[in-house]
C-alpha atoms as an extended CHARMM CRD file, in Angstrom:
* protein
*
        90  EXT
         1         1  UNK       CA              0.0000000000        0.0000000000        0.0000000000  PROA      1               0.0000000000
         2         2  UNK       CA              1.3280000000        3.1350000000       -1.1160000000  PROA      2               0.0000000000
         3         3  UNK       CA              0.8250000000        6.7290000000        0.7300000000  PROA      3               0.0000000000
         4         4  UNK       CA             -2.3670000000        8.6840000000       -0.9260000000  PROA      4               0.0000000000
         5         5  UNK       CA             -3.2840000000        5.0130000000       -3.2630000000  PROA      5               0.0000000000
         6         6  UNK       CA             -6.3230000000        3.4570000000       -2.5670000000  PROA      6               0.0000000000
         7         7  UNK       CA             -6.2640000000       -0.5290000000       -2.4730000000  PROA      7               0.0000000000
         8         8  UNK       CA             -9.1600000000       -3.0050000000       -1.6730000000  PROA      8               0.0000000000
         9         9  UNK       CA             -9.0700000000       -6.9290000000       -0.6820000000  PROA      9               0.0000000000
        10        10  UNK       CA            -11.3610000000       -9.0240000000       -0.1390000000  PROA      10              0.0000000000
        11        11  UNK       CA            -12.0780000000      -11.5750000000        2.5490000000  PROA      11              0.0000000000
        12        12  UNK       CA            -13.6570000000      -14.5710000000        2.7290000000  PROA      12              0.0000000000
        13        13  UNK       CA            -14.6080000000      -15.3340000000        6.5010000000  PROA      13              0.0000000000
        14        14  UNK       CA            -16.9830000000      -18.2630000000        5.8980000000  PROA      14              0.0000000000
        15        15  UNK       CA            -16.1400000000      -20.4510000000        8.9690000000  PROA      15              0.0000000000
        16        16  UNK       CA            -15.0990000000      -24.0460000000        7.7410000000  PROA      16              0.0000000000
        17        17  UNK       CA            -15.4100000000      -27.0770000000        9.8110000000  PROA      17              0.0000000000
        18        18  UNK       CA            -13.5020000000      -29.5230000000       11.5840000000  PROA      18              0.0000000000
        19        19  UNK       CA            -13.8480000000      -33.6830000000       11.9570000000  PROA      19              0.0000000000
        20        20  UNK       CA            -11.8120000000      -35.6230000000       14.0030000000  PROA      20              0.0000000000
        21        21  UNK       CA            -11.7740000000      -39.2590000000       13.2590000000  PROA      21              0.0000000000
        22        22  UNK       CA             -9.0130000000      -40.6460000000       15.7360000000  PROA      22              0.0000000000
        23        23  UNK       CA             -7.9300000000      -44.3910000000       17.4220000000  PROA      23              0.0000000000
        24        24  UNK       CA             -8.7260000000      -45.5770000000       19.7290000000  PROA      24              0.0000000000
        25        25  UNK       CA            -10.7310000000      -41.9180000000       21.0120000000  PROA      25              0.0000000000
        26        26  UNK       CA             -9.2790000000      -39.1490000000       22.5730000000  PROA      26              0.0000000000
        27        27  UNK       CA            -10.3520000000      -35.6860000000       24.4030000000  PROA      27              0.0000000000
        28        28  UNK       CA            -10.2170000000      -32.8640000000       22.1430000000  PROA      28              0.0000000000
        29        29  UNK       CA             -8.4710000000      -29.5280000000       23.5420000000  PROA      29              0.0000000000
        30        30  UNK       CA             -7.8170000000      -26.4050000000       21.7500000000  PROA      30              0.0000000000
        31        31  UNK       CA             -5.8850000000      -24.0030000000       22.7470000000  PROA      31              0.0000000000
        32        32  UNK       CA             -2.1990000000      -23.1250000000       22.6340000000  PROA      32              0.0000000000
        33        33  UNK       CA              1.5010000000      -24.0280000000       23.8530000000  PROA      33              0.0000000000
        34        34  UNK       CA              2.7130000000      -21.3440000000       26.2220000000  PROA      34              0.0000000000
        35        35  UNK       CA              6.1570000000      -21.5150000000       28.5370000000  PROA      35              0.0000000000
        36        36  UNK       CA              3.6200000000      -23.2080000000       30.9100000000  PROA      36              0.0000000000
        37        37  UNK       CA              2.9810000000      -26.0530000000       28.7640000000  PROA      37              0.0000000000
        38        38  UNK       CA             -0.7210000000      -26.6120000000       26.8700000000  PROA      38              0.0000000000
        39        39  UNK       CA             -3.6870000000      -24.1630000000       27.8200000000  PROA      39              0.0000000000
        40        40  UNK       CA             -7.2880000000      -24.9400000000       26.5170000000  PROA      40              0.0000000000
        41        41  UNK       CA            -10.2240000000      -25.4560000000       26.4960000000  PROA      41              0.0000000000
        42        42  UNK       CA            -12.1430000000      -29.3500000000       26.1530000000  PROA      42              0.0000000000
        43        43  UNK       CA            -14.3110000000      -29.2960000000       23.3980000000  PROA      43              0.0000000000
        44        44  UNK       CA            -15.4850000000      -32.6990000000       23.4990000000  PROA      44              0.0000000000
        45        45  UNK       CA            -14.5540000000      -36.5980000000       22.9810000000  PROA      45              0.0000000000
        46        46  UNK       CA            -14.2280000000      -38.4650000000       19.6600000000  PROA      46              0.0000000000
        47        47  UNK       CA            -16.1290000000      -39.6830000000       18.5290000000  PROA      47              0.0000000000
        48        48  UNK       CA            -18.2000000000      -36.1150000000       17.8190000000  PROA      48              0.0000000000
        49        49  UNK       CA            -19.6950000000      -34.2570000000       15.2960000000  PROA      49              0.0000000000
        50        50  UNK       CA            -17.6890000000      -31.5690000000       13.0530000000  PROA      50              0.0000000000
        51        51  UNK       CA            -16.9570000000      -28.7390000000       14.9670000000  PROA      51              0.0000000000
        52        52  UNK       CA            -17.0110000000      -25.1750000000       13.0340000000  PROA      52              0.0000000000
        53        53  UNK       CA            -14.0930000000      -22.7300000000       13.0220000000  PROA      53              0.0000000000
        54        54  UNK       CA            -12.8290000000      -19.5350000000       11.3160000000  PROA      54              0.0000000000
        55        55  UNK       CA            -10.5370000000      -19.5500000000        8.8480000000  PROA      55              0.0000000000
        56        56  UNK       CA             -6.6430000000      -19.7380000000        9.7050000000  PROA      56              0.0000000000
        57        57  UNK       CA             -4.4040000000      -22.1960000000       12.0050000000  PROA      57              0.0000000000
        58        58  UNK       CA             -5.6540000000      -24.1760000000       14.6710000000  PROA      58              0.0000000000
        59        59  UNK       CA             -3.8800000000      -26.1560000000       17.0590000000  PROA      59              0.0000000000
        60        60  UNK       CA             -5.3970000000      -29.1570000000       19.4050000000  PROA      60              0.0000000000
        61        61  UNK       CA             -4.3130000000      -31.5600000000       21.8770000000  PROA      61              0.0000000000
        62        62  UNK       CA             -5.9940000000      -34.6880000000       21.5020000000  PROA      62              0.0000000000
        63        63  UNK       CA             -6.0450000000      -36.5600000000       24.7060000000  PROA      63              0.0000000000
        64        64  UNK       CA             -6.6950000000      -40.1720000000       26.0430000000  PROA      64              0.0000000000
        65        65  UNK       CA             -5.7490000000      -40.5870000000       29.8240000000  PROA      65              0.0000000000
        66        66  UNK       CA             -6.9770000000      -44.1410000000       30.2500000000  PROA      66              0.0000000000
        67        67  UNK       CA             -4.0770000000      -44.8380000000       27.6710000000  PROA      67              0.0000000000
        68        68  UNK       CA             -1.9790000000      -42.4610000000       28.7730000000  PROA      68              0.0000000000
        69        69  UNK       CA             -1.4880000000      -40.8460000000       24.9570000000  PROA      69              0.0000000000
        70        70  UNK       CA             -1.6210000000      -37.3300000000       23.6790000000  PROA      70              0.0000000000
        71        71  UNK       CA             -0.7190000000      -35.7370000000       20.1150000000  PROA      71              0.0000000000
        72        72  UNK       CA             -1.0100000000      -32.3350000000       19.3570000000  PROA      72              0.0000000000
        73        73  UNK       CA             -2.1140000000      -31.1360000000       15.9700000000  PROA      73              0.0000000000
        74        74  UNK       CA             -2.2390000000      -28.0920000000       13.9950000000  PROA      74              0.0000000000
        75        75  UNK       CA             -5.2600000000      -27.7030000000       11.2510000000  PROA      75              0.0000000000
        76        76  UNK       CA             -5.5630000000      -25.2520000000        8.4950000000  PROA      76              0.0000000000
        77        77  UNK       CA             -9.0010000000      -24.0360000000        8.4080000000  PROA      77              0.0000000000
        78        78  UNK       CA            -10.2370000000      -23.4410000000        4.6930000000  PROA      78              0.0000000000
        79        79  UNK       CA            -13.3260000000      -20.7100000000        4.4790000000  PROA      79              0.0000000000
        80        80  UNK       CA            -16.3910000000      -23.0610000000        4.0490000000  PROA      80              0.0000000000
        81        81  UNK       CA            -14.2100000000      -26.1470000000        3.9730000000  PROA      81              0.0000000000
        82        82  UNK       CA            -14.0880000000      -29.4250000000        5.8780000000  PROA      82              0.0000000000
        83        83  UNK       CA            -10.7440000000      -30.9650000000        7.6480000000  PROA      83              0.0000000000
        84        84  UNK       CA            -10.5850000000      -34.1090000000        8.4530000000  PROA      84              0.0000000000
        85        85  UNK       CA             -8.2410000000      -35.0350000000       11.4340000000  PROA      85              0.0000000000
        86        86  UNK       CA             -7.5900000000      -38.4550000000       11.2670000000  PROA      86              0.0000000000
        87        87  UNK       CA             -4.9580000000      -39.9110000000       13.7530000000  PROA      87              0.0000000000
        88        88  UNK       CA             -4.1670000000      -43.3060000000       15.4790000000  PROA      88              0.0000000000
        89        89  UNK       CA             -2.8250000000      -42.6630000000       18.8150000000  PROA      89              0.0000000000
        90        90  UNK       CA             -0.3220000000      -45.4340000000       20.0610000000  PROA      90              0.0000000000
């Protein structure tokens, strides 16, 4: 952008959605890594239905205590697009 130009973008903000299909099931966290270690919030257990996020990088930790297993993912959110998350936690 240049001083006294006019420029114009566009946006699309359409919120896409997220699945997570994971082995054997896990809690699903979002949130973020911090120097305190993972902060979130639980949004449910697998399995669940698609969950619906803005566009842009999202990271989870996918949790199964019983097991004692946890993966972290990040997920690129397309505007009015579906992710699938599929993982096999061992």
């Amino acid at each position: 952008i240049k001083e006294g130009k006019t420029t114009r973008h566009t946006f699309d903000l359409t919120p896409g959605k997220i699945e997570f299909v994971v082995e054997p099931w896990a809690d699903v966290w979002r949130g973020h890594n911090g120097p305190w270690g993972f902060r979130g919030k639980k949004l449910g257990r697998t399995p669940m239905e698609p969950l619906r996020f803005w566009p842009g990088h999202h990271t989870f930790l996918l949790v199964n205590d019983e097991l004692n297993l946890r993966r972290q993912v990040t997920v690129k959110v397309l505007p009015g697009q579906k992710s699938i998350v599929k993982e096999k936690l061992d």
